[in-house]
N, CA, C and O atoms as CSV, one atom per row, in Angstrom:
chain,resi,resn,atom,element,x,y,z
A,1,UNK,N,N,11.458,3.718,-2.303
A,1,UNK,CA,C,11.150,3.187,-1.028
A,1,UNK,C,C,12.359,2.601,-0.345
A,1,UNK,O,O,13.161,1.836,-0.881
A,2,UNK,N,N,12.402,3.034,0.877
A,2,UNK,CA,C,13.463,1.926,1.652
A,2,UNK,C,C,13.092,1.505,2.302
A,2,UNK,O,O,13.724,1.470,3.358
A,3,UNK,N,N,11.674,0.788,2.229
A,3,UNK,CA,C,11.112,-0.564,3.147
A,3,UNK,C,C,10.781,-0.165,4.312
A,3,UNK,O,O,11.081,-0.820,5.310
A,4,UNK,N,N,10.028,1.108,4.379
A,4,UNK,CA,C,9.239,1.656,6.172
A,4,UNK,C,C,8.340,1.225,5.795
A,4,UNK,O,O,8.032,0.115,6.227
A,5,UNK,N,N,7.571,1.811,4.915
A,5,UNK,CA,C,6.075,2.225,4.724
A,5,UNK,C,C,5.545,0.983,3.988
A,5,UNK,O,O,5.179,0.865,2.818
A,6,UNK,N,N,5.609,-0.021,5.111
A,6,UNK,CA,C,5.246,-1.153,4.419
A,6,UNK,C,C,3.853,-1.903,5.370
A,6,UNK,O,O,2.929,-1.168,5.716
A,7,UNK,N,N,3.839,-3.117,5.657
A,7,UNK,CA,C,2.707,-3.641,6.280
A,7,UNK,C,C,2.814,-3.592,8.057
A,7,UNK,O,O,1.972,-3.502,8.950
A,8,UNK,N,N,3.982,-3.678,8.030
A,8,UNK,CA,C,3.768,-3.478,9.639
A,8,UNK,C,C,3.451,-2.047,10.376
A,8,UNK,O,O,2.805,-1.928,11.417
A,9,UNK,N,N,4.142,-0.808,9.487
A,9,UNK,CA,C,3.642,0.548,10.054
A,9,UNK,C,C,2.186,0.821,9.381
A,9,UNK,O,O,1.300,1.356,10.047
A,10,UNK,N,N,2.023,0.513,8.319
A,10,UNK,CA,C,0.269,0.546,7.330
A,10,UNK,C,C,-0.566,-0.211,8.647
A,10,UNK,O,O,-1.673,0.249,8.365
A,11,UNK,N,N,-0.721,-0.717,9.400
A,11,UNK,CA,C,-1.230,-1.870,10.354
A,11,UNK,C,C,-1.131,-1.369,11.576
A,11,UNK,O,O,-2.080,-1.404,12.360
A,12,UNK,N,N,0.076,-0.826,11.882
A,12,UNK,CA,C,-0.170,-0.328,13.155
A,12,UNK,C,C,-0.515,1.337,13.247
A,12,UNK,O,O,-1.009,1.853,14.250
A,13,UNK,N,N,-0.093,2.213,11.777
A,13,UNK,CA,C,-0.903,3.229,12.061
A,13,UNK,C,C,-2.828,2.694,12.184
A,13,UNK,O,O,-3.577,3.214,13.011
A,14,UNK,N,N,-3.125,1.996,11.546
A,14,UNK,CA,C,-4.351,1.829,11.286
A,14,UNK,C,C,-5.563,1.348,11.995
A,14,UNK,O,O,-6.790,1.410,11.910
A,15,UNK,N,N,-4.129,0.563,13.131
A,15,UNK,CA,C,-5.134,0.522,14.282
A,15,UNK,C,C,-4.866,1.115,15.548
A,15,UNK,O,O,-5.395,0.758,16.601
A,16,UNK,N,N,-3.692,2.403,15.366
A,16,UNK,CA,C,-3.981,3.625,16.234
A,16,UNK,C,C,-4.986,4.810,15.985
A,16,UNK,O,O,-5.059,5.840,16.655
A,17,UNK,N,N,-5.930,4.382,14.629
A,17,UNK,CA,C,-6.823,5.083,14.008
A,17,UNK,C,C,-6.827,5.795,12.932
A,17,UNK,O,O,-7.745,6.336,12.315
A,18,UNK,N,N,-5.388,5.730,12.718
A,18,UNK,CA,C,-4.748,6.389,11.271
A,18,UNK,C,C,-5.190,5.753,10.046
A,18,UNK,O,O,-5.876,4.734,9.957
A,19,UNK,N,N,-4.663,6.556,8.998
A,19,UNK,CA,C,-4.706,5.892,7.464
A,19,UNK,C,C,-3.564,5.557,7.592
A,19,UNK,O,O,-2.647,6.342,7.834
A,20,UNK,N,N,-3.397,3.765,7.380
A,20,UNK,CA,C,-1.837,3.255,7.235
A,20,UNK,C,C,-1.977,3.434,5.528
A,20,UNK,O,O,-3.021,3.279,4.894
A,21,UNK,N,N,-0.705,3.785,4.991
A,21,UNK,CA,C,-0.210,3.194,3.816
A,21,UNK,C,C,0.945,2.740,3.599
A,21,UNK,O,O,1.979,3.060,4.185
A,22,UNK,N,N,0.784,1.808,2.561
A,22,UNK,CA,C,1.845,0.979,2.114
A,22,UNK,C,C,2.387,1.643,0.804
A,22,UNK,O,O,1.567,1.997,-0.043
A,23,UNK,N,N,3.434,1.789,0.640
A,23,UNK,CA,C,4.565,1.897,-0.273
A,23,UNK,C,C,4.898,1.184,-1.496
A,23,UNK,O,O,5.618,0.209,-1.285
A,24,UNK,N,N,4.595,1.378,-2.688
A,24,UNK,CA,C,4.688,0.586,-3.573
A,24,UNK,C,C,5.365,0.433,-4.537
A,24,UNK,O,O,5.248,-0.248,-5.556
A,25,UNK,N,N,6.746,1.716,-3.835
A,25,UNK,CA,C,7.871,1.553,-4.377
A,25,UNK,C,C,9.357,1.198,-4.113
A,25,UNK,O,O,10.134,1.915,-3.481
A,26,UNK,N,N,9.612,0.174,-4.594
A,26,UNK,CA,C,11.156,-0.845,-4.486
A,26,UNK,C,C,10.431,-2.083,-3.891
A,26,UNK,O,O,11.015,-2.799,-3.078
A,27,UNK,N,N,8.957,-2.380,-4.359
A,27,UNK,CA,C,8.538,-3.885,-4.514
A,27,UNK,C,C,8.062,-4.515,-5.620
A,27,UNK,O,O,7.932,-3.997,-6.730
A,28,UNK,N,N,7.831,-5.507,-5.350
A,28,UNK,CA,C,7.219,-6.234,-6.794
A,28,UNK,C,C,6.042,-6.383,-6.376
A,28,UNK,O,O,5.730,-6.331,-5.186
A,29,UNK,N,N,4.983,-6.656,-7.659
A,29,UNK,CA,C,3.790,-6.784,-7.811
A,29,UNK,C,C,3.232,-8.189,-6.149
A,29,UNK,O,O,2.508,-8.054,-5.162
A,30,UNK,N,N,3.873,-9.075,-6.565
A,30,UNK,CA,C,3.319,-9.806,-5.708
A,30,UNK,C,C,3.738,-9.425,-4.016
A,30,UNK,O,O,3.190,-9.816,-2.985
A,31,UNK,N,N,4.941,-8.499,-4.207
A,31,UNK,CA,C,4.928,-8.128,-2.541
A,31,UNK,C,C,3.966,-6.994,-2.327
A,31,UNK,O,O,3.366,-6.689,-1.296
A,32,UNK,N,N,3.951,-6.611,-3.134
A,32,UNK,CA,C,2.498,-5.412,-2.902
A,32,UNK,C,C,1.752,-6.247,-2.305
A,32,UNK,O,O,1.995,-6.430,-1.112
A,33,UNK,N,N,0.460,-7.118,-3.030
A,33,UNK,CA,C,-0.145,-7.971,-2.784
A,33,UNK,C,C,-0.279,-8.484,-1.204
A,33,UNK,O,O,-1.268,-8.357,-0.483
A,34,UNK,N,N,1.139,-9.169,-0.836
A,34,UNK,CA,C,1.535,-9.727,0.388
A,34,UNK,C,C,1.335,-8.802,1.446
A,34,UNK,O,O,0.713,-9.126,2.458
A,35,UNK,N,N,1.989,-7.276,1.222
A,35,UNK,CA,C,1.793,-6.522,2.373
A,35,UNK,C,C,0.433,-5.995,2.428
A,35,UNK,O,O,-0.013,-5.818,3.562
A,36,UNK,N,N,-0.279,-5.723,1.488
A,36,UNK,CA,C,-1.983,-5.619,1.742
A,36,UNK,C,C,-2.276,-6.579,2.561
A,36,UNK,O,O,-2.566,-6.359,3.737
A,37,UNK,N,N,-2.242,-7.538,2.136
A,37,UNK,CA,C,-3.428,-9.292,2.801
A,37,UNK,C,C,-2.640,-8.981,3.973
A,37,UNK,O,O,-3.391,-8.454,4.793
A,38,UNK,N,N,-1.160,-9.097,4.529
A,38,UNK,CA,C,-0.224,-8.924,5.771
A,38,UNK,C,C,-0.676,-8.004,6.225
A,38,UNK,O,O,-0.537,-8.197,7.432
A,39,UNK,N,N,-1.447,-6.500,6.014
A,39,UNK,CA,C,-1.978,-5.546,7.047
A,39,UNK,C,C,-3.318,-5.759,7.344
A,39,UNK,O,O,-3.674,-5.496,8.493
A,40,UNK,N,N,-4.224,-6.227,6.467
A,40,UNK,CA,C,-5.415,-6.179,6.375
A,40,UNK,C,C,-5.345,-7.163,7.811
A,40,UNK,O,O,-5.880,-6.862,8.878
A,41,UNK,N,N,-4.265,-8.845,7.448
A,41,UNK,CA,C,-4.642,-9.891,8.807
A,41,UNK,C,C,-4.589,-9.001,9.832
A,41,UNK,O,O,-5.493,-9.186,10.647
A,42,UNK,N,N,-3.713,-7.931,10.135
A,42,UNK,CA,C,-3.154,-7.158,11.764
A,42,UNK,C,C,-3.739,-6.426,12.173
A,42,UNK,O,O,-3.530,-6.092,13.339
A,43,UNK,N,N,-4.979,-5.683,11.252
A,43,UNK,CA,C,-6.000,-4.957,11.513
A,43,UNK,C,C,-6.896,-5.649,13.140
A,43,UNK,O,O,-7.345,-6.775,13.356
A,44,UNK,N,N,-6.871,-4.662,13.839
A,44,UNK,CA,C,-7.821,-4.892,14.575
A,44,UNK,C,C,-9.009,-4.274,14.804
A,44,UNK,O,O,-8.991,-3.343,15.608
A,45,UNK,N,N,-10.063,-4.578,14.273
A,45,UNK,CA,C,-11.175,-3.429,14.464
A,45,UNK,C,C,-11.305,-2.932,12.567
A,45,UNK,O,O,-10.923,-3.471,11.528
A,46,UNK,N,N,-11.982,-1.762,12.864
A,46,UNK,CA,C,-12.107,-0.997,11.642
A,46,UNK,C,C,-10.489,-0.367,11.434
A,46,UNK,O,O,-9.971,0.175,12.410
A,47,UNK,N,N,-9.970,-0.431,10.555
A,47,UNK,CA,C,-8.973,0.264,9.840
A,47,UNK,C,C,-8.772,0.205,8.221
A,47,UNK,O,O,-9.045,-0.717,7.452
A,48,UNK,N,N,-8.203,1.493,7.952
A,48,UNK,CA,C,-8.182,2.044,6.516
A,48,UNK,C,C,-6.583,1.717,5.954
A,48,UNK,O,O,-5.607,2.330,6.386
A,49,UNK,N,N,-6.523,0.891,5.157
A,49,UNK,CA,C,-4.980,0.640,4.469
A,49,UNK,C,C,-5.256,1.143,3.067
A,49,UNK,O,O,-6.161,0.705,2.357
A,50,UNK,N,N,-4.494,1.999,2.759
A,50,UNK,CA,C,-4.636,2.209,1.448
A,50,UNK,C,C,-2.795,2.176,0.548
A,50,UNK,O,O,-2.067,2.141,1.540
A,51,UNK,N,N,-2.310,2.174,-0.086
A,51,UNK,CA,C,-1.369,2.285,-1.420
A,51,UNK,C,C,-0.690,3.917,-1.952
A,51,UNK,O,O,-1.312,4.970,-1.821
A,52,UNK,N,N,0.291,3.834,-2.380
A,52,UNK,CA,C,0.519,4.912,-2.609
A,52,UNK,C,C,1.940,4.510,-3.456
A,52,UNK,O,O,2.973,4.052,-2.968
A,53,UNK,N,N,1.639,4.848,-4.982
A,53,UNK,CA,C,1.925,4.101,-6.437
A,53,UNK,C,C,2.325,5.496,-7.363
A,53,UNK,O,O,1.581,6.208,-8.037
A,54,UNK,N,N,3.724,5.587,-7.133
A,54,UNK,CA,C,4.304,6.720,-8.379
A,54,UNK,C,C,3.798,6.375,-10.189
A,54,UNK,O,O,3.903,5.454,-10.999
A,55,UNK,N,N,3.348,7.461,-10.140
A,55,UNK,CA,C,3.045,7.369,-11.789
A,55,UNK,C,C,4.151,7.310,-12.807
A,55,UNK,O,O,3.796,7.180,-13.978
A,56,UNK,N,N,5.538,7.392,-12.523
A,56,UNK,CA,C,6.493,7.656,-13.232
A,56,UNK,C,C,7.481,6.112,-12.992
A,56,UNK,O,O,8.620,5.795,-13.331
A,57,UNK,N,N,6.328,5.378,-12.205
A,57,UNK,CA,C,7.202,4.142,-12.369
A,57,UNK,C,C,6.349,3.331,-13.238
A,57,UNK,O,O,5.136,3.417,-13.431
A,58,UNK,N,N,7.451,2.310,-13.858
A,58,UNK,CA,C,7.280,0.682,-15.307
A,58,UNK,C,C,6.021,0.369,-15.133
A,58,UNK,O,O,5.104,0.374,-15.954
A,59,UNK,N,N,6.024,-0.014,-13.573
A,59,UNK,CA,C,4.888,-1.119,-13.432
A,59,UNK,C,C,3.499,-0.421,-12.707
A,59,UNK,O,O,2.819,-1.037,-11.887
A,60,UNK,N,N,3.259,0.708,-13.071
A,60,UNK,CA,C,2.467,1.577,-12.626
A,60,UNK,C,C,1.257,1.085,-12.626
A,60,UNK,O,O,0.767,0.982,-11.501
A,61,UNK,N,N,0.240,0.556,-13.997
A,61,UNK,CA,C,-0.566,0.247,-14.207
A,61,UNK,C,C,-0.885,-1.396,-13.463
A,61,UNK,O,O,-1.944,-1.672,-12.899
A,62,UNK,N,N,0.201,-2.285,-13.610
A,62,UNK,CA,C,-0.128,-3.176,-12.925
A,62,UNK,C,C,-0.110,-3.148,-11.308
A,62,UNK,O,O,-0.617,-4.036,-10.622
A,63,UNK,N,N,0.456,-2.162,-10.865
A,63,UNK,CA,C,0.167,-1.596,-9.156
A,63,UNK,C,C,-0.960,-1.388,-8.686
A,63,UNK,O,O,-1.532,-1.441,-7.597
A,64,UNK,N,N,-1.203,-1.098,-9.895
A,64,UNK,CA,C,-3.107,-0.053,-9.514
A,64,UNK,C,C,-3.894,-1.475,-9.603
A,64,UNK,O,O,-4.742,-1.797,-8.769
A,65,UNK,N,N,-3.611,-2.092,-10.436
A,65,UNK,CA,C,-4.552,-2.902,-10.927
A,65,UNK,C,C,-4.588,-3.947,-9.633
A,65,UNK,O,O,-5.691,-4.264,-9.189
A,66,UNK,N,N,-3.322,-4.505,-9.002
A,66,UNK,CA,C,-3.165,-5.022,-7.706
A,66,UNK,C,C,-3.948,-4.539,-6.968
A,66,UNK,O,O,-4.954,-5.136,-6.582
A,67,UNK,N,N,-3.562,-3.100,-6.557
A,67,UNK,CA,C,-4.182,-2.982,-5.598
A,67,UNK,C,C,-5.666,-2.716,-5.445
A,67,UNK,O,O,-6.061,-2.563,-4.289
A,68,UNK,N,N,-6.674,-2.626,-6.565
A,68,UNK,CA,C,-7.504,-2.658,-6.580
A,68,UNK,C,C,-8.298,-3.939,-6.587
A,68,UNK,O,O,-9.499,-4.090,-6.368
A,69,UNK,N,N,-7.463,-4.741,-6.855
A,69,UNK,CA,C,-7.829,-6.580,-6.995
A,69,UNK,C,C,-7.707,-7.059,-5.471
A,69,UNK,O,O,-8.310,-8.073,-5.119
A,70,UNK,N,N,-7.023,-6.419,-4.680
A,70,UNK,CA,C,-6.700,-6.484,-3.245
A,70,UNK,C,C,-7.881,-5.550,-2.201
A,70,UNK,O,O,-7.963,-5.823,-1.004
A,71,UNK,N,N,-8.530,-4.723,-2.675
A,71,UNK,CA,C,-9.502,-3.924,-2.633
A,71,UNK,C,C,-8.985,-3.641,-1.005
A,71,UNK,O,O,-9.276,-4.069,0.112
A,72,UNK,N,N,-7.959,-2.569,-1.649
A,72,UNK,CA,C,-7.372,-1.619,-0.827
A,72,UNK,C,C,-8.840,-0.682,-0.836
A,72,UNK,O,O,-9.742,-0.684,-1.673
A,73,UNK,N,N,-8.699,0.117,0.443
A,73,UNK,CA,C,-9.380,1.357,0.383
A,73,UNK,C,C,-8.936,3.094,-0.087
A,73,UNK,O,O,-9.572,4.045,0.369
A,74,UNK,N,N,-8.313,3.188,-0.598
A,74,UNK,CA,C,-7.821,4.130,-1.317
A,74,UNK,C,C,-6.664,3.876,-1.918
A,74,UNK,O,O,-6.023,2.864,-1.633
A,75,UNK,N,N,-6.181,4.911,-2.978
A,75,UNK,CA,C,-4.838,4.686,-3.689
A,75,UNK,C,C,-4.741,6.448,-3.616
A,75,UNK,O,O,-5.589,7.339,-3.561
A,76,UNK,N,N,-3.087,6.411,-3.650
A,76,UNK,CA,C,-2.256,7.778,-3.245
A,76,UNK,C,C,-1.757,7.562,-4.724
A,76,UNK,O,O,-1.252,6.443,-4.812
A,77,UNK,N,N,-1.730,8.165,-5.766
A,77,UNK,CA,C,-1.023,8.328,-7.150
A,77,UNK,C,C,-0.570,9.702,-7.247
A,77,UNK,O,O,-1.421,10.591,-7.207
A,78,UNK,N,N,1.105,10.100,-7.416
A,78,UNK,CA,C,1.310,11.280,-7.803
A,78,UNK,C,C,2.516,10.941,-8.872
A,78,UNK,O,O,2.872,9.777,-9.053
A,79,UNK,N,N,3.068,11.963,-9.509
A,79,UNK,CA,C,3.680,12.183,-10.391
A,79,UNK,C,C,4.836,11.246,-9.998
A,79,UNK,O,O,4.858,10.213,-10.667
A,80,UNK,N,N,5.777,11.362,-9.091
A,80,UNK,CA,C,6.932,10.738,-8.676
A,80,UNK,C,C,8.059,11.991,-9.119
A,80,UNK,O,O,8.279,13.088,-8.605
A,81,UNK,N,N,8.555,11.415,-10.106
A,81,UNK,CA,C,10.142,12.217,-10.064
A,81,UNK,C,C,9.458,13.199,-10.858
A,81,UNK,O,O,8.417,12.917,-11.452
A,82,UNK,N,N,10.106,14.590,-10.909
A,82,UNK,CA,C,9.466,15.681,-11.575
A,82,UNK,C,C,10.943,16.297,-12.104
A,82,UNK,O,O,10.978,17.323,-12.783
């Protein structure tokens, strides 16, 4: 990640009607966290924020587990580096 696909574009795709997602790679567990609750506040209306968590990264399992404790509406999981 180099810090786009974070809470402010997840937020404002989401309330141009898009699926925003957030990026959950080159952060830490608790900035995950932060940019969920940070898009969810900017939401206006109905919008969909969901995650998107390489399987080939350390902290994989505790990403998921965030973001499901954050009760994102979807998670994006793919392989990562191949």
């Amino acid at each position: 990640g180099v810090g786009i696909s974070l809470s402010g574009l997840a937020s404002a795709v989401a309330n141009a009607g898009g699926i925003g997602i957030i990026s959950g790679t080159g952060i830490s567990i608790e900035e995950l966290r932060q940019h969920i609750r940070k898009a969810r506040a900017s939401i206006k209306g109905e919008g969909y924020i969901g995650v998107n968590v390489l399987f080939a990264m350390n902290d994989f399992a505790e990403k998921m587990k965030a973001a499901i404790e954050e009760k994102v509406d979807f998670i994006i999981s793919g392989a990562g580096i191949s």
